[in-house]
One Martini backbone bead per residue (centre of mass of N, CA, C, O) as a GRO file, in nm:
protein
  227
    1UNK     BB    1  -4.889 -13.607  -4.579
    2UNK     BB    2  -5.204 -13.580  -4.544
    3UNK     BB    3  -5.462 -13.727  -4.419
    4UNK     BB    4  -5.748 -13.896  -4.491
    5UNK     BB    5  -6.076 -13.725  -4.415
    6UNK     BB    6  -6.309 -13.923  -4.255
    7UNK     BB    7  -6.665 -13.946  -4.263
    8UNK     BB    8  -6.816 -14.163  -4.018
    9UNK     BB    9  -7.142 -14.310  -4.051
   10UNK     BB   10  -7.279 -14.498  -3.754
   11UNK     BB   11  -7.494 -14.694  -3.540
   12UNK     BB   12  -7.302 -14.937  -3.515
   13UNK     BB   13  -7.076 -14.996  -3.302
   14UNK     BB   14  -6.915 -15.231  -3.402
   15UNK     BB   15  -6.886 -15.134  -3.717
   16UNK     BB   16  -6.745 -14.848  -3.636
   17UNK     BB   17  -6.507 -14.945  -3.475
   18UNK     BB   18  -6.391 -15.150  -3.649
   19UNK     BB   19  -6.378 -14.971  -3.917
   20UNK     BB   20  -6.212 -14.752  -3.785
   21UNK     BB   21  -5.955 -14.925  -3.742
   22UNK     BB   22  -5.913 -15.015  -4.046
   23UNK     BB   23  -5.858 -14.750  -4.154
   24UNK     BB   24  -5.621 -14.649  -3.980
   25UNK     BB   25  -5.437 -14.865  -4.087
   26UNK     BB   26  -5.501 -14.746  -4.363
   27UNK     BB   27  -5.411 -14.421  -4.304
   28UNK     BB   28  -5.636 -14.290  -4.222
   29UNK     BB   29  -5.871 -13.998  -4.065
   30UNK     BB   30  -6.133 -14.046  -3.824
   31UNK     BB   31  -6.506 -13.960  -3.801
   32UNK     BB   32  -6.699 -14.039  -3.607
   33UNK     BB   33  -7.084 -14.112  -3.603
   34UNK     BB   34  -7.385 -14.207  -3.435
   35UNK     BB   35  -7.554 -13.974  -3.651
   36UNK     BB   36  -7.654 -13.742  -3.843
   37UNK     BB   37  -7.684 -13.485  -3.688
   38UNK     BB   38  -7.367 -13.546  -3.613
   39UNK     BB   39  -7.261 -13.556  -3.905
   40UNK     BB   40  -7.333 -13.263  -3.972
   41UNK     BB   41  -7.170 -13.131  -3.754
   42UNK     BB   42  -6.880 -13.241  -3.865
   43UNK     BB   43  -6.850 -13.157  -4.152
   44UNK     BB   44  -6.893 -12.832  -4.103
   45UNK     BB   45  -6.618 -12.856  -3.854
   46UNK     BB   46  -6.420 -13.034  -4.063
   47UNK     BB   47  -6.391 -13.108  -4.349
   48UNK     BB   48  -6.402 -13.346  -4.504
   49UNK     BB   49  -6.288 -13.560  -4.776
   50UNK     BB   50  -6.493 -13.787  -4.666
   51UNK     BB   51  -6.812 -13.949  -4.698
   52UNK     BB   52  -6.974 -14.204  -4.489
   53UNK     BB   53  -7.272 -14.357  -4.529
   54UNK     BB   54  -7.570 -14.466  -4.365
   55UNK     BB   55  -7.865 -14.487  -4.417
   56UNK     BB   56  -7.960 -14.598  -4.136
   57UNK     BB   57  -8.009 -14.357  -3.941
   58UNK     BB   58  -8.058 -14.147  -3.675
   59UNK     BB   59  -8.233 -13.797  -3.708
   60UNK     BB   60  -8.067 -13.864  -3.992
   61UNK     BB   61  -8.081 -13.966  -4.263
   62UNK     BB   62  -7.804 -14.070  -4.537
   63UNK     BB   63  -7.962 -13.917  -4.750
   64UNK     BB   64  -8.046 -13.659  -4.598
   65UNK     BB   65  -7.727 -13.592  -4.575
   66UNK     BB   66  -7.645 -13.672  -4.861
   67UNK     BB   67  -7.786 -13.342  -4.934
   68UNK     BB   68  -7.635 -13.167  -4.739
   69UNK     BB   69  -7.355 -13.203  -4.849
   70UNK     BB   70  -7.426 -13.157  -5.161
   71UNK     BB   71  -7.485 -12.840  -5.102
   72UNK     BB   72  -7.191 -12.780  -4.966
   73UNK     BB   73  -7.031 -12.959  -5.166
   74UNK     BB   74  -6.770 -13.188  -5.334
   75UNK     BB   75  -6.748 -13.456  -5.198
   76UNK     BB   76  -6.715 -13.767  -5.140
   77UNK     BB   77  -6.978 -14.011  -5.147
   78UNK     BB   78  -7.065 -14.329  -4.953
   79UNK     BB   79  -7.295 -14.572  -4.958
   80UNK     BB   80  -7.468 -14.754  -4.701
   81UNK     BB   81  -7.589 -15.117  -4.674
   82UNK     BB   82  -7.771 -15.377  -4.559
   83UNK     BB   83  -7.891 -15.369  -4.844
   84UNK     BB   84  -7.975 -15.507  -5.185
   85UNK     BB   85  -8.122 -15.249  -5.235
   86UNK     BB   86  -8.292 -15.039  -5.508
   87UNK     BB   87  -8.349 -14.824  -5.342
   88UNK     BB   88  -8.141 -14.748  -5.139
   89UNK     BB   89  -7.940 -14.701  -5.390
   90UNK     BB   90  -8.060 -14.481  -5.549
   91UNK     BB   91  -8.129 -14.255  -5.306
   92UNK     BB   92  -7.856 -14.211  -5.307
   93UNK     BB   93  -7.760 -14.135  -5.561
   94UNK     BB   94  -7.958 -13.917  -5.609
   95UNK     BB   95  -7.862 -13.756  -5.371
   96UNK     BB   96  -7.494 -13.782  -5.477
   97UNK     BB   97  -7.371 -13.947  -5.479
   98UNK     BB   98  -7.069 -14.193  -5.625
   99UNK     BB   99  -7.140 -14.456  -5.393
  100UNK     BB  100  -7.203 -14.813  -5.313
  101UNK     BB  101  -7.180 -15.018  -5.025
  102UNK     BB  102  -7.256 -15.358  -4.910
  103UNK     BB  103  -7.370 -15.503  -4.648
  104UNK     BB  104  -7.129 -15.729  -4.567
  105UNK     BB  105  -6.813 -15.561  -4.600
  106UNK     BB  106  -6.500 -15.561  -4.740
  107UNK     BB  107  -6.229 -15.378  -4.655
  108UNK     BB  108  -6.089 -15.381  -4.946
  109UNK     BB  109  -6.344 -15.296  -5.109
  110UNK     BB  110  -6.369 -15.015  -4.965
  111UNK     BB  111  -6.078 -14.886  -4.999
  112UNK     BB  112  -6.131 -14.916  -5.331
  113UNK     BB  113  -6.360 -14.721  -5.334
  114UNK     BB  114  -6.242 -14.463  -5.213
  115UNK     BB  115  -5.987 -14.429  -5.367
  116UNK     BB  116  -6.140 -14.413  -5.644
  117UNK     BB  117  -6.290 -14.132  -5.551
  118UNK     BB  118  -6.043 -13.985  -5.444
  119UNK     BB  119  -5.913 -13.955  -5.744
  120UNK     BB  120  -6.141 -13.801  -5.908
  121UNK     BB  121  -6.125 -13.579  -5.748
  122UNK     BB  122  -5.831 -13.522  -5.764
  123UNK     BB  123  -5.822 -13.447  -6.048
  124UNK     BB  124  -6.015 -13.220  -6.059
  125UNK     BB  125  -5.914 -13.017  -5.889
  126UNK     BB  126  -5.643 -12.964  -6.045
  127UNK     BB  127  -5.752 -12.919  -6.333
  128UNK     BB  128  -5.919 -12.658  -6.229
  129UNK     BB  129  -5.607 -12.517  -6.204
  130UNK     BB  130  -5.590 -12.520  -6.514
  131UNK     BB  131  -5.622 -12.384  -6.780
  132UNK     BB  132  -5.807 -12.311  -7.018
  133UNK     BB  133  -5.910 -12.473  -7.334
  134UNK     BB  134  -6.060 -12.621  -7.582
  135UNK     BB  135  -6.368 -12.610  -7.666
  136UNK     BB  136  -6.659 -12.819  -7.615
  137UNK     BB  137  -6.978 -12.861  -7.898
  138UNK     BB  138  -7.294 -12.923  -7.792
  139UNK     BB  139  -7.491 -12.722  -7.884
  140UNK     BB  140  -7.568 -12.592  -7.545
  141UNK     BB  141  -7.310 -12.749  -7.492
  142UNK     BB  142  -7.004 -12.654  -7.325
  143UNK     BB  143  -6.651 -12.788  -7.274
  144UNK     BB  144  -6.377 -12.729  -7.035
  145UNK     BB  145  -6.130 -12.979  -6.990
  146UNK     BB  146  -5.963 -12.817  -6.818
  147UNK     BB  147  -6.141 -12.646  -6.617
  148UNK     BB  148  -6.410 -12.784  -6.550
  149UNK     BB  149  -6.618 -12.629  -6.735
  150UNK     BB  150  -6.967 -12.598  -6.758
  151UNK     BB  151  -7.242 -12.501  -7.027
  152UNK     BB  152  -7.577 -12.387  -7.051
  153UNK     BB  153  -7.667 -12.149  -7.256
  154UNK     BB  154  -7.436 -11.986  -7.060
  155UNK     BB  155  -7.470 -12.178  -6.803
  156UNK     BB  156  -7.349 -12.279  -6.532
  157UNK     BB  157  -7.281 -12.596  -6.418
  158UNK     BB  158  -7.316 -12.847  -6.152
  159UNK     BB  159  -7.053 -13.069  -6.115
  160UNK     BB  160  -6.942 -13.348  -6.010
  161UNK     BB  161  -6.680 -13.524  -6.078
  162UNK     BB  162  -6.806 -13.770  -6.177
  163UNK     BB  163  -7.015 -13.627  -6.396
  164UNK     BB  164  -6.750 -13.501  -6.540
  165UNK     BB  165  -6.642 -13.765  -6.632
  166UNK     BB  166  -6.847 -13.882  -6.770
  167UNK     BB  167  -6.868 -13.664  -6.984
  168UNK     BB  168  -6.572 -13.693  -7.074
  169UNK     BB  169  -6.641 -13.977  -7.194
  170UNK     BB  170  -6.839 -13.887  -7.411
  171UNK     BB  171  -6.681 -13.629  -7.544
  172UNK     BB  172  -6.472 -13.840  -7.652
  173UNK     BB  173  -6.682 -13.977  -7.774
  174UNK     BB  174  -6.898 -13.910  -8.014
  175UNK     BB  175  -7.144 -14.143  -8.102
  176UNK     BB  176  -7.041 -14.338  -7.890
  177UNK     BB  177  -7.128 -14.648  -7.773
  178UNK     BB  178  -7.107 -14.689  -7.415
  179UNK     BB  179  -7.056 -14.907  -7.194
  180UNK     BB  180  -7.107 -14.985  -6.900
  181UNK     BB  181  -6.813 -15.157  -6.873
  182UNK     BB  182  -6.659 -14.903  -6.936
  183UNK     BB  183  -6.736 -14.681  -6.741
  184UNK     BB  184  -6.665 -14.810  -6.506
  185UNK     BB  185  -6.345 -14.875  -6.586
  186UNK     BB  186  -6.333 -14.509  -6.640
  187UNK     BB  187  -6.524 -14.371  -6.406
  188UNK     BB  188  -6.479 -14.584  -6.143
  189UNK     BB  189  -6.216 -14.790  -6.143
  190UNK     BB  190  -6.310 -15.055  -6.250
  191UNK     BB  191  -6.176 -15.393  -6.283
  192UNK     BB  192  -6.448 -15.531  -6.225
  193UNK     BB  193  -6.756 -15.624  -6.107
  194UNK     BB  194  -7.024 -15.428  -6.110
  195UNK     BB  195  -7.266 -15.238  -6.078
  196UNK     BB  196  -7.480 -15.086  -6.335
  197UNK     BB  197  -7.677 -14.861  -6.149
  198UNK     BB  198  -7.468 -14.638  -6.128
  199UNK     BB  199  -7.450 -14.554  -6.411
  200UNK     BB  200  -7.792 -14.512  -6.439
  201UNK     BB  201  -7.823 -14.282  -6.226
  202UNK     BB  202  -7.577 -14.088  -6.356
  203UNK     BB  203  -7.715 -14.057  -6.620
  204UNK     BB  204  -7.977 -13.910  -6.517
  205UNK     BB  205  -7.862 -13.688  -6.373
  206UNK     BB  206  -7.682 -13.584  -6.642
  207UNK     BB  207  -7.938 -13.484  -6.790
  208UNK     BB  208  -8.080 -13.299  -6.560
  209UNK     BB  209  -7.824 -13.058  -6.669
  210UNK     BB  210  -7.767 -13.135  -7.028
  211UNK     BB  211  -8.063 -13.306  -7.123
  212UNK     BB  212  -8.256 -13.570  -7.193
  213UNK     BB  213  -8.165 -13.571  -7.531
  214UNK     BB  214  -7.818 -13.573  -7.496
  215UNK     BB  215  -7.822 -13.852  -7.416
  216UNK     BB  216  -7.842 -14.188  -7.523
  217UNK     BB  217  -8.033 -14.521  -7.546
  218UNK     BB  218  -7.888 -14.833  -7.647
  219UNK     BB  219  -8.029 -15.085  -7.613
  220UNK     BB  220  -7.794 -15.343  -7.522
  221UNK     BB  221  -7.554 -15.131  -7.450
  222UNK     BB  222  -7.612 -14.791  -7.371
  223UNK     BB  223  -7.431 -14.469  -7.411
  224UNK     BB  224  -7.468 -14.174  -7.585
  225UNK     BB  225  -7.351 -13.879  -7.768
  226UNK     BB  226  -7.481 -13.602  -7.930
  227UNK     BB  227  -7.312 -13.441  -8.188
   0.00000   0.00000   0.00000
């Protein structure tokens, strides 16, 4: 079985060359870039099978490569911060992100966030491989749980592996809040304490394609799909 080709951008030398080291040994197969531009012909050239990227790298920022790598792909991508900001927490994952580890990190706690992501990601496409059988609909949201395949209004849905995770987290209790701490060890394989903000922005992005009052926050507990 081929070695999982990771892009990783990071413009700190010693973090890039360690980090690289790391991976390598953890049975990885990197192409390391120190700029934006640089990992985005990387990218392009090479289709590797996830992408790390560092906030703040030069040329072109990594919130604004994974916003090109998300209009082209639907690889898990994972960002880099040197702070655990709100902003650029948010700014990652609203971009398109799957998830994100804050520096100083745990090279174990980032191999096991990669690994999740990467579960996550091979269970959808090979589902997508497989026929598809009977259809869940709410309202105007049609889901074909065996295809992976949405639509709204009959017009089929662009969901990254992720969101289509959450959202089949949903279609599965319709009607039922379910906790932050349920999605996340469920929808993210987290089986320790998690940050919910990650939650907090994919339940946003999928509102935004699912329609904004079709999922419920029901304030100090959760979120619902309505039936």
């Amino acid at each position: 079985m081929a070695a999982t080709h990771v892009l990783f951008v990071e413009d700190d030398d010693v973090i890039r060359e360690a980090t690289t080291l790391a991976l390598e040994r953890d049975g990885f197969r990197v192409t390391a870039a120190p700029d934006g531009l640089t990992g985005l012909d990387a990218f392009r050239g090479e289709r590797p099978d996830l992408a790390l990227l560092d906030v703040m790298v030069p040329g072109l920022d990594g919130v604004s490569l994974c916003r090109r790598i998300r209009d082209e792909s639907t690889i898990p991508v994972i960002m880099l911060s040197a702070r655990a900001d709100s902003i650029d927490i948010v700014l990652g994952l609203e971009a398109g992100a799957d998830d994100y580890v804050t520096k100083p990190f745990d090279g174990a706690v980032l191999v096991a966030r990669m690994r999740a992501v990467l579960r996550r990601f091979r269970a959808a496409s090979q589902a997508d491989e497989d026929d598809g059988g009977a259809l869940l609909s709410f309202g105007d949201i049609e889901i074909d749980p065996e295809g992976l395949e949405v639509t709204r209004g009959g017009e089929r849905l662009a969901l990254t592996p992720t969101e289509m995770r959450l959202l089949l987290e949903f279609a599965g209790a319709p009607g039922t809040v379910l906790s932050r701490d349920r999605l996340l060890e469920r929808v993210w394989d987290y089986d320790w304490g998690g940050d919910t903000r990650v939650v907090d922005v994919h339940v946003q992005r999928l509102r935004a394609k699912v329609g904004q009052d079709r999922i419920e926050t029901v304030r100090g507990f959760g979120y619902k799909l309505k039936a």
